[in-house]
C-alpha positions in Angstrom: -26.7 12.6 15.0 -23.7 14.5 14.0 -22.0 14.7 17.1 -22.2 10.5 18.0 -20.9 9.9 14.5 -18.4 12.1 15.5 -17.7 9.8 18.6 -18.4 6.3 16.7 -15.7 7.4 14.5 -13.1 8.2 16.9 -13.5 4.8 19.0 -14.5 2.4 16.1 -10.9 3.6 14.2 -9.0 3.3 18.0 -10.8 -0.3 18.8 -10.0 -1.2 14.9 -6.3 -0.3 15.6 -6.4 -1.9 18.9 -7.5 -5.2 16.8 -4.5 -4.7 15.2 -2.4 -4.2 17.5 -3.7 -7.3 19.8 -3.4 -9.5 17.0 0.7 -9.1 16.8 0.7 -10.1 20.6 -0.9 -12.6 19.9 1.9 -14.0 17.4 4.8 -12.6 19.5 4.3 -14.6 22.6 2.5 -17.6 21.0 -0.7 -17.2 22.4 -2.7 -18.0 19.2 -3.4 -21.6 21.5 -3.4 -20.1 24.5 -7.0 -21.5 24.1 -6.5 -24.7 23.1 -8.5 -25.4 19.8 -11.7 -24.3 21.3 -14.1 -21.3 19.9 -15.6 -19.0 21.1 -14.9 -21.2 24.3 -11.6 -21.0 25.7 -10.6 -24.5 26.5 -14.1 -25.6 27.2 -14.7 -22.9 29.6 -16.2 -18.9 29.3 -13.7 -17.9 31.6 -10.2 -18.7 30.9 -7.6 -20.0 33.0 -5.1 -17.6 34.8 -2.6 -18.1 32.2 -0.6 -15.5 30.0 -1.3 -16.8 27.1 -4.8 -17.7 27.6 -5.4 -14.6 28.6 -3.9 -12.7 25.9 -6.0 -14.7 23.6 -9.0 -14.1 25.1 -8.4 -10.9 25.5 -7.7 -10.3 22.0 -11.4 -12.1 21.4 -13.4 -9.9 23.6 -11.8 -6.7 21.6 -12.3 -8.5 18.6 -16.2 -8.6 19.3 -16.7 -5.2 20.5 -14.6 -3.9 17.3 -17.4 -5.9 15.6 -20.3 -4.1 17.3 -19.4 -0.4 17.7 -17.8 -0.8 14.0 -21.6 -1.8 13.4 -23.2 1.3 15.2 -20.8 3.0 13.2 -21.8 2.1 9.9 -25.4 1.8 10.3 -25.1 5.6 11.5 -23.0 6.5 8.6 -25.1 5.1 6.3 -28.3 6.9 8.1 -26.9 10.0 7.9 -25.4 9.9 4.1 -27.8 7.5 2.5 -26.7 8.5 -0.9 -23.3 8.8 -1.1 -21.5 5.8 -2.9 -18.3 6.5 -1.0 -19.9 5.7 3.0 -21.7 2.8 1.5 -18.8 1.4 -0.5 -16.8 1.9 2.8 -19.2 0.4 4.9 -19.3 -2.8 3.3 -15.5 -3.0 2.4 -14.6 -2.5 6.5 -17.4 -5.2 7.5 -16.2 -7.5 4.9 -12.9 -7.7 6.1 -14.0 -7.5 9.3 -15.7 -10.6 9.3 -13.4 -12.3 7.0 -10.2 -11.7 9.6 -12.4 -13.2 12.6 -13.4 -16.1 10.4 -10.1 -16.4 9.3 -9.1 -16.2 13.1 -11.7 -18.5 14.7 -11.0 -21.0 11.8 -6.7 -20.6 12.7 -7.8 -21.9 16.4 -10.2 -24.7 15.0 -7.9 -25.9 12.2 -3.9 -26.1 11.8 -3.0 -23.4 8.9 0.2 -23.1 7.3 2.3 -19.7 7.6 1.2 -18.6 3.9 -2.4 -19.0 5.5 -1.7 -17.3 8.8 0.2 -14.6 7.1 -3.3 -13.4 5.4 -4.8 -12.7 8.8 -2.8 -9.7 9.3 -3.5 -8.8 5.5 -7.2 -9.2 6.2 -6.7 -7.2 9.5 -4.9 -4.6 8.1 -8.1 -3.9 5.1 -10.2 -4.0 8.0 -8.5 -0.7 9.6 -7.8 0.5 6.6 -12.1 0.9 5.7 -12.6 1.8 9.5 -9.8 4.4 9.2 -11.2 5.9 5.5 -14.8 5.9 7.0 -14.2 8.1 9.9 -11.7 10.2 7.9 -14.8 11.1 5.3 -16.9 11.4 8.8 -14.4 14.1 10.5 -13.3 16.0 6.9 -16.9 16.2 5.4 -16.5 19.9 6.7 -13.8 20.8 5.3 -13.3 19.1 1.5 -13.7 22.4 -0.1 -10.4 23.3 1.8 -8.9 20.0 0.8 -9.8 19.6 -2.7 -9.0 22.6 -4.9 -7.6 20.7 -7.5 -7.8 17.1 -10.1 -4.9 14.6 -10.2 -3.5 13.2 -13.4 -4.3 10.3 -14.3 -0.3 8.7 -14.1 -0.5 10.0 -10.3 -3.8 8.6 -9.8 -2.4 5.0 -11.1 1.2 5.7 -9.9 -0.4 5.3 -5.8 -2.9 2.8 -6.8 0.2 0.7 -7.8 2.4 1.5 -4.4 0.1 0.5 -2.2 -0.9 -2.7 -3.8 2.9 -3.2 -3.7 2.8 -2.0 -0.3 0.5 -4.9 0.8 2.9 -7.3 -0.6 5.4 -5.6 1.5 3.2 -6.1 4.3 1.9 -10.1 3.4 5.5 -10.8 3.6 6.6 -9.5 6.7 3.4 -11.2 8.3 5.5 -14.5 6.1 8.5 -13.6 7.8 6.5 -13.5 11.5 4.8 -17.1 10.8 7.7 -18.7 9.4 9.7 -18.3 12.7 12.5 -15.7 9.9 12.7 -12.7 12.4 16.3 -13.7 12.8 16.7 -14.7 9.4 19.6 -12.0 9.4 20.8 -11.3 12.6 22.1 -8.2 12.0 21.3 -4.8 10.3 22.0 -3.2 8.1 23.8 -5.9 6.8 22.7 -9.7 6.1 24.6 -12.3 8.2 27.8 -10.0 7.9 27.0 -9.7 4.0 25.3 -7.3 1.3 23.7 -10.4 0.0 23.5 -13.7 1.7 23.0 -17.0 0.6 18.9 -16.7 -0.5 17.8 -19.3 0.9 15.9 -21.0 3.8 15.0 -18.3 6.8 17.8 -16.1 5.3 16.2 -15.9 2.1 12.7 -14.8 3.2 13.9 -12.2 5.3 16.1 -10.8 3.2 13.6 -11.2 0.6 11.4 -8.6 2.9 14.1 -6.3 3.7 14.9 -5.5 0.3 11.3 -4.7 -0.4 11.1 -2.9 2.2 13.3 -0.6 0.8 12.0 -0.5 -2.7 8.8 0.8 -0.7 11.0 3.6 0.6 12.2 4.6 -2.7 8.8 4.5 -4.1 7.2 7.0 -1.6 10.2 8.8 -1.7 9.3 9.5 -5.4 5.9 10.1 -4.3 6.8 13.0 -1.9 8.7 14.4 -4.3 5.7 14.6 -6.7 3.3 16.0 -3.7 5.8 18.6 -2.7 6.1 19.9 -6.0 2.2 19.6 -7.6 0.2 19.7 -4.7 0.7 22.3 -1.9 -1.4 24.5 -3.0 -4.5 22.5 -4.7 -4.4 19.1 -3.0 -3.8 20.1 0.8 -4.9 16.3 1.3 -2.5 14.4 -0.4 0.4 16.9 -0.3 0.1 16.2 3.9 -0.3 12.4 3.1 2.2 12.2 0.8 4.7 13.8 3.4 3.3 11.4 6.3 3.7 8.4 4.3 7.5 9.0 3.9 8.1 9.7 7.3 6.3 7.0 8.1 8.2 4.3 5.9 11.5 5.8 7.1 10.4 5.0 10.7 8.9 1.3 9.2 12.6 0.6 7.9 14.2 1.7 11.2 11.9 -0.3 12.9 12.9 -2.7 11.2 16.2 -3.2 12.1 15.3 -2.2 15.9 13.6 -5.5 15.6 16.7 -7.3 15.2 19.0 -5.8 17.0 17.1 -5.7 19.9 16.4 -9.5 19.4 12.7 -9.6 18.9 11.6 -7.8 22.2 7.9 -7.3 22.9 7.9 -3.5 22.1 10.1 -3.5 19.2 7.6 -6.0 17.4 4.9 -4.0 18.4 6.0 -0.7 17.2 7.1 -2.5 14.0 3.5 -3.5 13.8 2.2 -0.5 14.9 4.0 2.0 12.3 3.0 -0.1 9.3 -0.6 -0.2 10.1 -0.4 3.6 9.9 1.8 3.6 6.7 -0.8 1.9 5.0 -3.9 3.5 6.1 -1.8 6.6 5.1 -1.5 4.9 1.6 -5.3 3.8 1.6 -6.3 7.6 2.2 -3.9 8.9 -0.9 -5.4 6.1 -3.2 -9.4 7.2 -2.1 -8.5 10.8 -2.4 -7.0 10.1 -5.9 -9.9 9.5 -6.9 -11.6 12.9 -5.9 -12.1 16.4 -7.8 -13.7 19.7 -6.1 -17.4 19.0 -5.4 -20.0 21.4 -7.0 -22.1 23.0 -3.8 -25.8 22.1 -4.8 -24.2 18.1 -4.8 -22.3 18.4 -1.9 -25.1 20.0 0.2 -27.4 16.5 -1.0 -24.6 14.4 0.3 
């Protein structure tokens, strides 16, 4: 059984990210209609006319459903194969919550005009989704080598400090999926700069993207902090969240740059997509510190029961 967890692991956190992934094409080329208001049909029909963006919404359903059932192999053979362990069943039902919550939340988007504050929550939802998928097949693929990992306790400011950064991340992240829904990519039309200024007028488009940009770049200053910490407390004892710590910096560095590629290259298809892309590993990165946070060396006798 080992060995297909292995595998159902791999492909449920590639399909997962695939979801994610699918779902900003979707938004950058406007194809959240491309099916007219129909669903699961795509207007009327099971096979969709030979249009872009009919296509590229029913493309992004099909992946959608089959996220949905090898996600669901997945977790019934996680749960088989670690019966006991609060961590696999906690994960299991967080990832399938948010699972079906985004494709309600999708299917009901089709069926029912939503405002942007609405539609922003879909890529929110989306991103938990990953995020559970992501931590599941982590604990799958580490289980071997925790010992390794996890020599060592956090404090208890750490342990809060990340809990509070990615919480703040996801605002970060609710507000850039804002930014996407409210038509503000151009908001400021340049970088690093705001319409030719520090800081604009605040208001309108403007407003909400600069509104983004500047959190963006608390974010940075946050994990910054963070890496600091890591570099200095946990090379030796927390191998885990020493790496993490360091990924998630690079990571947010790349997000900010991102960023601003977004702009000045005028909103092309790649640029989004990267943008989307790189934050959707940021904060799984973050989701992995917070879980790990939470972790001290495991005694043998419990680990071999688990």
């Amino acid at each position: 059984m080992d060995k297909w967890l292995k595998w159902f692991a791999i492909a449920s956190t590639i399909i997962t990210f695939m979801v994610m992934i699918g779902g900003s094409l979707v938004t950058k080329t406007d194809s959240g209609l491309g099916c007219g208001n129909d669903w699961p049909l795509c207007n009327g029909r099971w096979v969709p006319e030979y249009t872009l963006e009919s296509m590229i919404e029913y493309m992004h359903r099909f992946v959608t459903g089959m996220t949905g059932i090898i996600v669901g192999i997945f977790s019934i053979l996680a749960w088989r194969r670690y019966p006991r362990n609060r961590e696999v069943r906690g994960l299991v039902m967080f990832s399938m919550f948010f699972l079906i919550l985004e494709s309600f939340l999708g299917a009901s988007a089709v069926i029912w005009p939503q405002s942007s504050a609405v539609m922003a929550l879909h890529f929110g939802f989306s991103l938990l989704a990953f995020s559970g998928v992501l931590l599941l097949s982590i604990f799958v693929l580490q289980r071997n080598k925790v010992e390794k990992l996890v020599r060592g306790t956090v404090s208890k400011g750490f342990r809060w400090a990340i809990w509070i950064v990615t919480i703040y991340a996801y605002g970060v992240v609710y507000l850039g999926a804002y930014v996407r829904h409210t038509g503000s990519n151009l908001g400021c039309s340049d970088w690093p700069l705001c319409q030719g200024k520090l800081i604009p007028e605040l208001s309108g488009q403007t407003g909400i993207h600069f509104m983004h940009r500047v959190a963006a770049i608390v974010l940075a200053i946050l994990l910054a902090a963070v890496l600091v910490y890591v570099l200095r407390h946990f090379k030796e004892t927390r191998r885990d969240l020493y790496g993490a710590g360091i990924l998630s910096f690079v990571l947010v560095v790349i997000q900010v740059l991102s960023g601003g590629w977004v702009v000045l290259s005028r909103l092309t298809l790649y640029s989004t997509i990267f943008h989307s892309a790189v934050i959707t590993c940021l904060f799984g990165t973050m989701c992995y510190m917070c879980l790990q946070s939470l972790k001290a060396p495991e005694k043998g006798t419990k680990r071999q029961q688990q």
